[in-house]
N, C-alpha and C positions, 0 to 999 in steps of 0.2 A: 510544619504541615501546612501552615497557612499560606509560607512563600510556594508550595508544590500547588495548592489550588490556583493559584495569582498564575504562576508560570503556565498551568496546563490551559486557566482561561484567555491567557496570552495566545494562548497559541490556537485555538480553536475559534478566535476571533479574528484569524485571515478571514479574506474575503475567499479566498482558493487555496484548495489545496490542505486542510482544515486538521489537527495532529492531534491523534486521538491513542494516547500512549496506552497498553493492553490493560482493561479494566478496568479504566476511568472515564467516566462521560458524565458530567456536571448536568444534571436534567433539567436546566434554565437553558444550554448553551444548544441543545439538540431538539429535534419533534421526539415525540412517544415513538415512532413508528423506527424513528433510525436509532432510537437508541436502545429497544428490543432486538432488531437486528442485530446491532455489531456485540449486542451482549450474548447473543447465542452462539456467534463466533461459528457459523456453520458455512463451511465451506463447497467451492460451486463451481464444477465447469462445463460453461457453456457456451464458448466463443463461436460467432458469427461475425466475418469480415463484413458487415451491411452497414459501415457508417457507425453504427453506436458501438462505444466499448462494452465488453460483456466479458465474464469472468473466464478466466482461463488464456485472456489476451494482454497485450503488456502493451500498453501505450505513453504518449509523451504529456508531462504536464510540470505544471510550476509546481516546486517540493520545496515549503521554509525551513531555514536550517534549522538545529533544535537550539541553537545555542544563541539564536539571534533570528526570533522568529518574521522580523520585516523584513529580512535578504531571505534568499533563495536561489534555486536556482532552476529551469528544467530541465526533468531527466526523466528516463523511463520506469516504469512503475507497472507490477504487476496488479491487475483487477483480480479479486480474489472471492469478491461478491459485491451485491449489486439490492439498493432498496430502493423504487420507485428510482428519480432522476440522480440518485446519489450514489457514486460508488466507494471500495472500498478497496484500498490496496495495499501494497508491501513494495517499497522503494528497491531499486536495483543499484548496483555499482560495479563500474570496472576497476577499479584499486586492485590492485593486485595483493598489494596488504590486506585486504578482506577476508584473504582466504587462512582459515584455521578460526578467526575470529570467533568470541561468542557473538550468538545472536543473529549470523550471518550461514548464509546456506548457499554453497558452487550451485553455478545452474551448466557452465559453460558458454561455449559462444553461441548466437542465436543472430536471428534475421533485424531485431532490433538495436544491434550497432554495425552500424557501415563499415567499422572496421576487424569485425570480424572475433574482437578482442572477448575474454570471458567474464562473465559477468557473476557476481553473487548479488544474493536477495535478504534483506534484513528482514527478521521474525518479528523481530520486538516493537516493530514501530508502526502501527496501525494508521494507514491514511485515509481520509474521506474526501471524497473529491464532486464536485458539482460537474454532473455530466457536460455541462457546457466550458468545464474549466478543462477539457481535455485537447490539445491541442491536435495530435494525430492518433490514429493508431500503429503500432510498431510491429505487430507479429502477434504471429499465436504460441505459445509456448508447449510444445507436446506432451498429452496425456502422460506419459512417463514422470518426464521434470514437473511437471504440476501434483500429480502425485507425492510424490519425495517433500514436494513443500508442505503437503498436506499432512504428510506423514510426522516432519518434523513441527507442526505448529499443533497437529495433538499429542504429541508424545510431549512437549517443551510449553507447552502455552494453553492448554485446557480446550482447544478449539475440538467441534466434531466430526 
């Protein structure tokens, strides 16, 4: 248990991009405020293309790998909610081996890969991102597939 604390404080000790695996948030590593947030796990869509990401939008950002938290890489990342300047999101992937995956939910193609390819959305791995750590925004993903995600993170993961 002690190397699972070590490992999660590893990882929420980036400076960007900060990995906040579901229902763990060490209350030294987080404010009060964000870490009532992402424990209520209430989900938001409210996207405006105006510059800031806002939930419901998938933008680009640096994501540490889980297995070697000082590489990384950037990739797109759904906003899922939003506390003051921090948000919080669900990492996307075009693998095609994703699909059937636990954990992992089709979204299909969307305007955030150039190349048109499909993408899935991981459930289980809860990001927090510093609104300045976000490098563009990518698209808005439609009230439909946003849904679906919502549908599956409370049916699978206690979210409301």
């Amino acid at each position: 248990m002690a190397g699972l604390f070590r490992n999660v404080a590893a990882r929420l000790g980036q400076v960007t991009g900060r990995v906040v695996p579901p229902g763990t948030i060490p209350a030294q590593v987080a404010r009060r405020r964000q870490v009532s947030a992402l424990q209520r796990r209430e989900l938001t869509y409210a996207p405006e293309l105006d510059g800031q990401a806002d939930p419901g939008e998938i933008v680009w950002t640096w994501v540490p790998y889980e297995d070697d938290p000082r590489q990384g890489k950037d990739r797109p990342v759904l906003v899922v909610g939003r506390h003051s300047r921090t948000l919080f999101g669900l990492m996307l992937s075009s693998q095609g081996e994703r699909d059937g995956q636990r954990h992992w939910l089709a979204l299909g193609p969307g305007e955030w890969d150039r190349d048109s390819r499909p993408s899935w959305v991981r459930l289980d791995r809860v990001l927090t991102m510093r609104e300045d750590s976000i490098r563009r925004e990518g698209a808005v993903l439609d009230r439909g597939r946003f849904d679906r995600v919502g549908q599956a993170l409370r049916a699978g993961y206690g979210w409301r």
